[in-house]
C-alpha positions in Angstrom: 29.9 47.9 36.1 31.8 45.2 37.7 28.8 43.4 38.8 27.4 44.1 35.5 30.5 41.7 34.3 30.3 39.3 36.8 26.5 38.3 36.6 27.1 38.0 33.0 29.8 35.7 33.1 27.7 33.4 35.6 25.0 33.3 33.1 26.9 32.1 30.3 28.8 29.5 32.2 25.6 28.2 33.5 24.1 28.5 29.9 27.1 26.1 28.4 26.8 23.7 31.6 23.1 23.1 30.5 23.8 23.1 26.9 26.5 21.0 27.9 24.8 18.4 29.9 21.3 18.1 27.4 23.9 16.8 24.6 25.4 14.3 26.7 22.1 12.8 27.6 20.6 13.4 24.0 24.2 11.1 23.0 23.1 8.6 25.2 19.5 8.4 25.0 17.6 5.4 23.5 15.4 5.8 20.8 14.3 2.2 19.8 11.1 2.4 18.4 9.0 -0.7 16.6 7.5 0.7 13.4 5.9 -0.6 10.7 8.1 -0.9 7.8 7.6 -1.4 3.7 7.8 -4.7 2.1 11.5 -3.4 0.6 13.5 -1.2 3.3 15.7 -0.7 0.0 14.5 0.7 -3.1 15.9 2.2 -6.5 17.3 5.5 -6.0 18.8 5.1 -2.9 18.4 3.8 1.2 14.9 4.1 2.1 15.6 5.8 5.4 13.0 7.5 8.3 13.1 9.8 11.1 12.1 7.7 13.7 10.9 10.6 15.8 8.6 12.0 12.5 7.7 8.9 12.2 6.3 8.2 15.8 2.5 7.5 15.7 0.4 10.3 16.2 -3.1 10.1 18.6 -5.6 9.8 16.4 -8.4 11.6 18.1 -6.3 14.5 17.8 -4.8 14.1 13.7 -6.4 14.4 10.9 -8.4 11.8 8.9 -6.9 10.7 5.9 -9.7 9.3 4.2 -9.7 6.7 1.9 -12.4 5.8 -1.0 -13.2 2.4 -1.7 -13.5 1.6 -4.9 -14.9 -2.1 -6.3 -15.0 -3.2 -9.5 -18.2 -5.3 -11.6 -19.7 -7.4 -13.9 -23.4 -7.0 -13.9 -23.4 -9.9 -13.7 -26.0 -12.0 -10.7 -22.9 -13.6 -9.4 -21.1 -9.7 -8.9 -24.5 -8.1 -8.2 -25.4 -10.2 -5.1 -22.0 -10.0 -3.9 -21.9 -5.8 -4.6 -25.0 -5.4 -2.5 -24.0 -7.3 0.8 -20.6 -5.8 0.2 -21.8 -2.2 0.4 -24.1 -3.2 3.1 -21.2 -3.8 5.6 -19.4 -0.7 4.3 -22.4 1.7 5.3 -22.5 0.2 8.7 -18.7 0.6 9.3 -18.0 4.0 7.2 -19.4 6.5 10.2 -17.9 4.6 13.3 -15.0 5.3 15.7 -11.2 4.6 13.9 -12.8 4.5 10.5 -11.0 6.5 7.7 -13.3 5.2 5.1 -14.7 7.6 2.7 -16.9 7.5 -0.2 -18.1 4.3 -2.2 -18.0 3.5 -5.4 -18.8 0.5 -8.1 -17.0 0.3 -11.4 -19.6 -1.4 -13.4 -17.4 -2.6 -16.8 -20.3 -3.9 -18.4 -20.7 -0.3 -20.1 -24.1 0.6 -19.2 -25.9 1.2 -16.0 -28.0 -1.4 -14.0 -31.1 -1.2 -11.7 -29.1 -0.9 -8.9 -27.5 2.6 -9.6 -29.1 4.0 -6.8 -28.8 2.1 -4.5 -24.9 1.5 -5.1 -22.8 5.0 -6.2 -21.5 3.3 -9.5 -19.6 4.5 -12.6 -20.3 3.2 -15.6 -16.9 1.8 -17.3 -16.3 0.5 -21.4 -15.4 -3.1 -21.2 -12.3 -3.9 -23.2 -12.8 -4.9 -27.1 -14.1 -7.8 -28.1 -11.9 -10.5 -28.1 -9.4 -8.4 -26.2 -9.6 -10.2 -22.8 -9.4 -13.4 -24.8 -11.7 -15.2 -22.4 -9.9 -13.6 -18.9 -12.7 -11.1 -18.3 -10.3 -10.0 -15.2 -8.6 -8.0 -17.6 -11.5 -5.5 -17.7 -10.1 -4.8 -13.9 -7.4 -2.4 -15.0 -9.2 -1.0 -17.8 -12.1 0.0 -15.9 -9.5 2.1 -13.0 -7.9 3.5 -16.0 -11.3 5.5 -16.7 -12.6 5.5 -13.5 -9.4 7.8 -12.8 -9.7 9.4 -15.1 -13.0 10.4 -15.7 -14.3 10.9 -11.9 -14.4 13.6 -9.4 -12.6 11.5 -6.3 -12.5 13.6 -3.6 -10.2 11.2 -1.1 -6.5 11.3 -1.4 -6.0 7.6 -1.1 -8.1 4.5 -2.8 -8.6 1.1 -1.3 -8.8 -1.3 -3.9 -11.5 -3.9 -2.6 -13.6 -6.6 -4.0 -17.2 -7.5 -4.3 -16.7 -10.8 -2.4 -15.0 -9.0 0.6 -17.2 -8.4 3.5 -16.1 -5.7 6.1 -16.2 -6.9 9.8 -14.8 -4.1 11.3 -14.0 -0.5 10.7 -11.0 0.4 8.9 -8.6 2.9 9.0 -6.1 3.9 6.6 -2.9 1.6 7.0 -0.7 3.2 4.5 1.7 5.5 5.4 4.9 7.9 3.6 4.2 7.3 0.0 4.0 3.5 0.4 0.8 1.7 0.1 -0.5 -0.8 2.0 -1.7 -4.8 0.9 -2.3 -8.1 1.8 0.4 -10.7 1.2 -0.4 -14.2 -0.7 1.3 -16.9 0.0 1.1 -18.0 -3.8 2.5 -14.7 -5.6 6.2 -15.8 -5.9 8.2 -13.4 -7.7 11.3 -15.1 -7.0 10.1 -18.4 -8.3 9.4 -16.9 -11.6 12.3 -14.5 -12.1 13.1 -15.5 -15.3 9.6 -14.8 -16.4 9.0 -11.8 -14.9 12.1 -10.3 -16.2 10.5 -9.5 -19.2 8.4 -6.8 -17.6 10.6 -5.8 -15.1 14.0 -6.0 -16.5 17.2 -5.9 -14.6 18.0 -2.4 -15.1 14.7 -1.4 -12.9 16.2 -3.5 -9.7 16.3 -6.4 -7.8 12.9 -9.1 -7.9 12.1 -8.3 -4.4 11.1 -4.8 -5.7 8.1 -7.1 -6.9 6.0 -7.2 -4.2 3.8 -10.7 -3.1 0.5 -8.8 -4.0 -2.4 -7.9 -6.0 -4.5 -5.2 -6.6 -7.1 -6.1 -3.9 -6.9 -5.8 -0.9 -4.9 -2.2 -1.8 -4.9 1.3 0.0 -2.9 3.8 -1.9 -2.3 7.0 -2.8 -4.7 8.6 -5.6 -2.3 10.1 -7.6 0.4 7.0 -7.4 -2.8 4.9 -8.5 -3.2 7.1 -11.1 -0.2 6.6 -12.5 -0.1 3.0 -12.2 -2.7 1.6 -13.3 -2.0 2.3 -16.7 1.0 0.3 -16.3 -1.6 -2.6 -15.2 -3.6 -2.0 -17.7 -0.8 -2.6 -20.4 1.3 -5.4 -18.2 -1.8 -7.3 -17.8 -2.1 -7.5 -21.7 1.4 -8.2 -22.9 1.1 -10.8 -19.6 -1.9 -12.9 -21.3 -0.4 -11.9 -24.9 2.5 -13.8 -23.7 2.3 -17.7 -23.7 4.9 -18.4 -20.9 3.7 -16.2 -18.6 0.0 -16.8 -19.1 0.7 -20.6 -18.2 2.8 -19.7 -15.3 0.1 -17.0 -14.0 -3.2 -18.3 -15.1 -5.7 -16.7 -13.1 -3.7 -14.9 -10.7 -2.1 -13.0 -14.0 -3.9 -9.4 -13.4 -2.5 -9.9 -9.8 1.2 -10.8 -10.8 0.6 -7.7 -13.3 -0.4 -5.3 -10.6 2.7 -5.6 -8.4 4.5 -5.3 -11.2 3.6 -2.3 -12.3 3.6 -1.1 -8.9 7.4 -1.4 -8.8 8.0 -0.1 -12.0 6.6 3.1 -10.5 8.6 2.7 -7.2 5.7 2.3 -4.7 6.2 -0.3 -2.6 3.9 -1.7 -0.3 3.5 -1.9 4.1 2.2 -5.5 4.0 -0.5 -6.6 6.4 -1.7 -10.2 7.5 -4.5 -8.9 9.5 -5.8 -7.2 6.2 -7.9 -9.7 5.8 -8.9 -13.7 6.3 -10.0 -16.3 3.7 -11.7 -19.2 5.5 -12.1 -21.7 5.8 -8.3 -21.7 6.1 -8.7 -19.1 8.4 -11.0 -20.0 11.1 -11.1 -16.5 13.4 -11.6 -13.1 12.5 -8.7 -12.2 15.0 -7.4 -8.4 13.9 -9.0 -9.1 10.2 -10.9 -6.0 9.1 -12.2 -8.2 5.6 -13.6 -11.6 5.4 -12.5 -12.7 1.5 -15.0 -15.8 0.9 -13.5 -16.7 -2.0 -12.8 -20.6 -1.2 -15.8 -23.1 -0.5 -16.8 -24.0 3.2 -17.7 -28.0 3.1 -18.1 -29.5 6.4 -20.0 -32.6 7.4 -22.5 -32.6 10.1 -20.2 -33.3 12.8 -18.0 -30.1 12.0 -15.0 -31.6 10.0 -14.1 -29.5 6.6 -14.4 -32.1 3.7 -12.3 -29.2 1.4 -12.8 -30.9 -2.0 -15.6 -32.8 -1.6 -19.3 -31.3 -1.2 -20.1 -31.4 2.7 -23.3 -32.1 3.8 -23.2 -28.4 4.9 -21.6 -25.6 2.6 -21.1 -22.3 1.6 -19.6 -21.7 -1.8 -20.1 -18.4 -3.6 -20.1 -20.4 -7.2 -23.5 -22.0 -5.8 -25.1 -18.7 -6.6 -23.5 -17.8 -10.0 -26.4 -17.1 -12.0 -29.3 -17.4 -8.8 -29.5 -14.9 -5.7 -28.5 -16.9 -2.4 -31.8 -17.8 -0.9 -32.3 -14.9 2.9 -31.7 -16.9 6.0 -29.0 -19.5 5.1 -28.5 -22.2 7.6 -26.3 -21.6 10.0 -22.9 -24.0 10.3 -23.3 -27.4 12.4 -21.7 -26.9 15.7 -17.7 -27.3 15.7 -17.2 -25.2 12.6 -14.7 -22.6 13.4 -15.9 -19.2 14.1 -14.9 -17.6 10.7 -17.2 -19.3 8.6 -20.0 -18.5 11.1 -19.5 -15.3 11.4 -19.5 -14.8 7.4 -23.2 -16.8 6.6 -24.6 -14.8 10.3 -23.3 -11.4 7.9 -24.8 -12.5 4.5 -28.1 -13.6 6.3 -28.3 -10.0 7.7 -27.5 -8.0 4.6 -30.2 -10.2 2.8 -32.6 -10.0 5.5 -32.1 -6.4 5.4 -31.9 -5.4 1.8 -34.6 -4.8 -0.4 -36.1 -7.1 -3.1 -33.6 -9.4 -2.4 -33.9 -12.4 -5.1 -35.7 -10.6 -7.6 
């Protein structure tokens, strides 16, 4: 019996030694971690605070996808059709490959009744706004057209990237947004701060500080379904009472549905992980670097020697607004050497989309 009490009294002492000695090096352990963080580490309702060992990334190979469905929306228009089609092109090669959490595919087509390419694009079939409604901005079908796509479709992803028809995908990409917050591209020429006092009538004091506004619009965007369900009818109705009003529609002009959307998506408290490699623009951008989307939405003009001529027709160009009512002609020519990698890359993709897709042109 005596032994009985003596081995038992060992045990524990040992017991509260080790307990002893694992919080002393817990106390001193480091735990600094680099994570990605939201645009606002602040937010209204309180500190927007993380585990830091939760948070740690996971190995992918071994977690689950968390797919994302891409969603673009149209005109059907020649200038939005051309772009649609090389646009889905580069998202079929990309959607089955290795890091890829891209999931289904559709286009919103606002024009409110299908086109010949229905099957070769998954489309929905959106109402455009009202006559007259837009007031010449035709952007403003943008909102609308989620609004019912949300609506009305079976979406099986939990989380949406918000994309473009002139965006071309380089690369496969995964899903970059992470613990309710969604994830975007910054531009350098959304400036909440700059116009405060403007913005303050859709996003009054009461809801927080302008910074809650994020430097975004609507594209590139991965987030949550159901956050993106609820709001883009915020967007919808921002985006009106935006153009309705005549100091705001000077100070936005046609970055207005943009200013609208990251808005609305701070009224609704989602802010936003934002990523620079997201995507390039060239020609300002001349390499593809850790870019998963080439946005061609400035003209390449560069004389034969290589130099940009921005401004001023080159004696070789790309410009998307070439082709705004013609198909781009298969088999472009190719950049003059000394034009930064970028821009070749881009014609080398749309010459093999058009080479590859059928009756191309016509």
């Amino acid at each position: 019996m005596g032994w009985g009490k003596l081995f038992f009294t060992v045990v524990i002492t040992l017991s509260a030694a080790l307990i002893t000695y694992n919080i002393l090096i817990s106390a001193n352990a480091s735990f600094k971690q680099e994570f990605p963080g939201p645009s606002n580490n602040f937010r209204k309702g309180g500190i927007f605070s993380q585990d830091p060992i939760i948070q740690m990334p996971l190995d992918k190979s071994k977690s689950k996808k968390r797919l994302f469905h891409t969603a673009v929306t149209s005109s059907d228009s020649v200038y939005n059709t051309w772009q649609c089609r090389i646009m889905y092109y580069w998202f079929k090669k990309f959607k089955d490959e290795e890091n890829s959490e891209m999931g289904g595919f559709t286009r919103i087509l606002h024009n409110g009744k299908p086109d010949r390419f229905m099957d070769e694009i998954p489309t929905f079939v959106a109402q455009p706004l009202p006559s007259g409604v837009d007031q010449g901005y035709i952007v403003l079908n943008r909102p609308w057209a989620f609004v019912q796509w949300l609506q009305q479709a079976q979406i099986e992803e939990d989380y949406i990237l918000m994309a473009e028809p002139d965006h071309v995908i380089v690369k496969p990409i995964p899903n970059l947004s992470m613990d309710g917050l969604g994830a975007a591209f910054p531009f350098f020429y959304i400036e909440p701060k700059k116009y405060e006092s403007v913005l303050r009538k859709f996003y009054p004091e009461e809801q927080g500080p302008i910074t809650d506004i994020d430097p975004i619009g609507n594209s590139p965007v991965i987030v949550g379904k159901e956050a993106l369900k609820k709001i883009a009818p915020t967007w919808m109705n921002v985006s009106l009472a935006m153009k309705k009003d005549p100091e705001a529609d000077k100070a936005f002009g046609w970055v207005l549905e943009m200013y609208a959307y990251a808005v609305s998506s701070a009224l609704h408290n989602v802010g936003n992980i934002l990523h620079k490699e997201f995507m390039i623009q060239p020609p300002w951008d001349t390499e593809i670097g850790k870019a998963y989307i080439i946005h061609y939405t400035y003209g390449c003009d560069y004389d034969m020697k290589g130099k940009m001529t921005y401004g001023k027709i080159g004696e070789w160009r790309f410009d998307k607004r070439s082709y705004d009512n013609k198909w781009p002609p298969r088999n472009l020519s190719l950049p003059p050497p000394g034009v930064p990698g970028s821009v070749v890359t881009l014609v080398k993709m749309v010459n093999e989309a058009t080479a590859n897709l059928p009756n191309w042109g016509s």
